[in-house]
N, C-alpha and C positions, 0 to 999 in steps of 0.2 A: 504494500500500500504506500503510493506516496505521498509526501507534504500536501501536495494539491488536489490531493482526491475529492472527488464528493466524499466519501465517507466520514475524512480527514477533515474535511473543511466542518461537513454537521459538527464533531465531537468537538471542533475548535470551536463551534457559535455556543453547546452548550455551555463549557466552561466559562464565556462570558456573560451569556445568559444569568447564568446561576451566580457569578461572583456579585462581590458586595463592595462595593465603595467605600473610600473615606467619608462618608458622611451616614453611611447606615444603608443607603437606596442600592436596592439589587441592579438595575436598570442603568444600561450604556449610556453615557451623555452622548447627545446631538448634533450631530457634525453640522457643515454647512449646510448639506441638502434636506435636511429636518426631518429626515426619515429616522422614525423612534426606532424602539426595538419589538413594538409590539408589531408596529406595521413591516419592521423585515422578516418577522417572524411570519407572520401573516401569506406571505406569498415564500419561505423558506425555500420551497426544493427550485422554483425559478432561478431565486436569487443566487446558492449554492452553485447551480448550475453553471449560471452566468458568468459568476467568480472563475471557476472551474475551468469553464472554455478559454477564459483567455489567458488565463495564466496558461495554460499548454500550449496556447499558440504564440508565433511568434511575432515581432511590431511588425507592420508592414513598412515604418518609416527607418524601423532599426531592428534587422532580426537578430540582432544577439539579444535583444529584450526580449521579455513576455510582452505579448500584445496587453496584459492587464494594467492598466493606470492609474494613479493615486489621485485623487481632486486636492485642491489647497484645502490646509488643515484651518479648523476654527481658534483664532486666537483667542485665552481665556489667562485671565491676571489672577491669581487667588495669594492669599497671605498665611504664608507659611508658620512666620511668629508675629508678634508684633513688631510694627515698624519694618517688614523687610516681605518684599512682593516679588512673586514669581510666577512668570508667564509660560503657562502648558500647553501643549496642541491637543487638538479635539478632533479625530480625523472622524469621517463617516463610518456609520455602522458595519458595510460593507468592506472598505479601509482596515477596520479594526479586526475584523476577521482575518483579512492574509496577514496584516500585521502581528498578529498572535501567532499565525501555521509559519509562518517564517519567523518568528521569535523561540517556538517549539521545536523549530527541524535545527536552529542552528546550538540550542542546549542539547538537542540529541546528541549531535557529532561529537561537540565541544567536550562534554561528560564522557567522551571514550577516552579521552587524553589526561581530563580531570573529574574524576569519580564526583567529587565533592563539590563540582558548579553549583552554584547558586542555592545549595542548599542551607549554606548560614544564611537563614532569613530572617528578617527584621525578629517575626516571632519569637525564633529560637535562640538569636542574642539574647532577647530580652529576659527569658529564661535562662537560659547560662546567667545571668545579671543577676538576677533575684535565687538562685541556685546558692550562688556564689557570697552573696549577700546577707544570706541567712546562716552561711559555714563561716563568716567574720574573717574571709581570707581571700576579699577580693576586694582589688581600687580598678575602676571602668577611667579609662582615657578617652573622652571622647571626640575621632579627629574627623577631618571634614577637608574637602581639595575643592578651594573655593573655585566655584563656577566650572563644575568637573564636565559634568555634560553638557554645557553650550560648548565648550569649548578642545573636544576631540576631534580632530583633522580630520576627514573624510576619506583620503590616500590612505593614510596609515590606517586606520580603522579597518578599510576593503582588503588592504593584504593581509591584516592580521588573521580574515575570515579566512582566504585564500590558504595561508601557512596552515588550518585547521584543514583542508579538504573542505572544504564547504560547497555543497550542490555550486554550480556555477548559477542555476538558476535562481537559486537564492542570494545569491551574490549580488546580483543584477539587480533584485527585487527590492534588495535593502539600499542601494547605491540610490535608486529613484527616492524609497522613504525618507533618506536623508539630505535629499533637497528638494523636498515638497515646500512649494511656499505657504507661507502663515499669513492667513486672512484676517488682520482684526477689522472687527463688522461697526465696531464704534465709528471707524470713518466714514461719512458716507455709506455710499454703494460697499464701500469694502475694499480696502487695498494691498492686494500682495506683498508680501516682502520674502522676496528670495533667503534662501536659509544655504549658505555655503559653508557652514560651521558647527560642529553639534553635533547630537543624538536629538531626534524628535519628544521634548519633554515631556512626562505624564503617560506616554506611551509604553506598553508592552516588551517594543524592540527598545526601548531605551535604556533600561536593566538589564536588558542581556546582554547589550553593545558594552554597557559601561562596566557590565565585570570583564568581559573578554579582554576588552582594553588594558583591564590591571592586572591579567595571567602575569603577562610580561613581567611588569614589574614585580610582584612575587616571587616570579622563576629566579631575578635574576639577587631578589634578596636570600633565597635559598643555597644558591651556588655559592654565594658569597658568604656562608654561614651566618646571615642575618636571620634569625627570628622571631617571629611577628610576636610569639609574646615575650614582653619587654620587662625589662625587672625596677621598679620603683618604691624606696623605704622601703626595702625587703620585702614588697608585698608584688605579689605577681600582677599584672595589668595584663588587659585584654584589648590586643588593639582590635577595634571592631573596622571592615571593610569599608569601601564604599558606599556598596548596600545599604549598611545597618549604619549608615550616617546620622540619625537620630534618635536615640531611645524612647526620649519621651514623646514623640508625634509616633511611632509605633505603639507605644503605651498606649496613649489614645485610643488608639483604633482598636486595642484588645479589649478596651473598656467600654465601647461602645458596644464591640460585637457580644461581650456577656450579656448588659443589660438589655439591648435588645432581642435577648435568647428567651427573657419573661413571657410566660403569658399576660394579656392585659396592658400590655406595656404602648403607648400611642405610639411614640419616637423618642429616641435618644441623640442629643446633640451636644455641640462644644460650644461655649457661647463665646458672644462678639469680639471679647478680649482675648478668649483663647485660655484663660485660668480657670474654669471648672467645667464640667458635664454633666448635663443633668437630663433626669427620666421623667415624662409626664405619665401618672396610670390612672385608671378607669375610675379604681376605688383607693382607698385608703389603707386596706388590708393589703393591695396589693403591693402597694409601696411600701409597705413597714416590712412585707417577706423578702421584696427584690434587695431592701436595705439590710435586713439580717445575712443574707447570703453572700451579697456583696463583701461585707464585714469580715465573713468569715474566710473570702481569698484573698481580700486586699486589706487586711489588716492594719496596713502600714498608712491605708490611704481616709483622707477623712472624711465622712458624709453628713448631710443634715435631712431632715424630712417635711419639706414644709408643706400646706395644706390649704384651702380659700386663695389663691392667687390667682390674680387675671392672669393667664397665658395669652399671648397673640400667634397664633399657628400659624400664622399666612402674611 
């Protein structure tokens, strides 16, 4: 079966189907063409299909391409912490599908070389963190390579895949994602801006791009008897990846995903400032249970339970 199969393609729409946002919403954001996911859903084996054909075929304007083409990504600003904003691409729903099968095929290859891709995920730092945390034998360094992903060379990126064996068709297919232009809709009609720099932010291929990129450099601290974990006041440190660039915006989202695991529960969100989270629930009883259980895995963390408040949903 390959990358591009119909088969291949369905199993890649349900994992996005089914996945779950930073904000709690099961549901893909909307690219430019404003087709949701209920409506690609909707006509699925067409759409599949469609994907399907042209990726097997070749450009007629350039056959080393797939005849499949990317549309400009939807420009979207969100804030990461306070005071400090960053701009993701929002491709179409159809987009977001090959952009996952080509995210997928190239951890296939990648994980023959290196068993251990991508699987330090945010999650399981954060567990190691609080593992560690609790045995009183652990200090977390937390580092960060400012402006990692705007700013990976395109060249170097494509042969890094190349050095991997990577389908040549996949090759091709990621060279086009990584200079789809970015449409912020704020101006006007909407005006392109070529992207000759980068991984496509927010995107799928862009965590995959951005650990590939740091094999390299790993490899080359390994050779060199460099070891990632570092010794500080006698106490061992964990240099965490790329990846797991944040703990606590990962924290977040594990915190989210509990409390929205309640029955009863309306929605869970992070509010405006970004310093707390909180559940709205039906009844009383049920926020006093989601808050005893809460308690009892995050011990460490603090809660309140308040009751008669105007909420504004909307």
């Amino acid at each position: 079966m390959t990358w591009y199969s119909s088969r291949a393609l369905r199993k890649t729409w349900d994992r996005i189907k089914n996945s779950r946002g930073r904000d709690g919403r099961r549901n893909p954001s909307v690219g430019l063409d404003g087709v949701t996911a209920e409506k690609f859903d909707a006509q699925l084996k067409q759409n599949i299909a469609e994907i399907q054909r042209l990726l097997s075929r070749a450009d007629s304007n350039d056959p080393d391409f797939p005849a499949y083409r990317f549309a400009p990504f939807r420009s979207k600003t969100i804030s990461r912490e306070p005071g400090k904003l960053r701009q993701i691409h929002i491709p179409r729903i159809r987009d977001q599908v090959v952009l996952r099968a080509i995210s997928d095929e190239i951890t296939r290859v990648v994980s023959k070389s290196y068993p251990d891709f991508l699987k330090t995920s945010p999650r399981n730092a954060v567990k190691q963190v609080i593992h560690g945390r609790e045995s009183g034998k652990l200090q977390v360094l937390r580092a960060d390579v400012n402006k990692y992903y705007p700013s990976i060379p395109h060249p170097l990126m494509l042969k890094t895949l190349a050095d991997f064996q990577v389908d040549p068709r996949v090759i091709r297919m990621t060279q086009r994602a990584l200079t789809v232009p970015l449409r912020d809709t704020r101006l006007g009609k909407g005006a392109d801006k070529k992207n000759t720099l980068g991984t496509p932010t927010g995107t799928s291929l862009s965590t995959v791009l951005g650990e590939c990129y740091l094999l390299d450099l790993e490899s080359s601290l390994k050779l060199k008897n460099i070891n990632l974990s570092l010794k500080f006041n006698k106490l061992p440190i964990i240099f965490l990846p790329i990846l797991v660039k944040v703990v606590v915006e990962t924290l977040i989202g594990i915190l989210i995903d509990f409390l929205e695991d309640f029955d009863n529960v309306i929605f869970s969100r992070l509010t405006g400032s970004g310093s707390c989270i909180y559940s709205v629930f039906e009844k009383k009883e049920h926020a006093v249970n989601a808050q005893n259980k809460f308690q009892q895995s995050f011990s460490n963390l603090w809660t309140r339970l308040s009751e008669n408040n105007l909420v504004k949903l909307f």
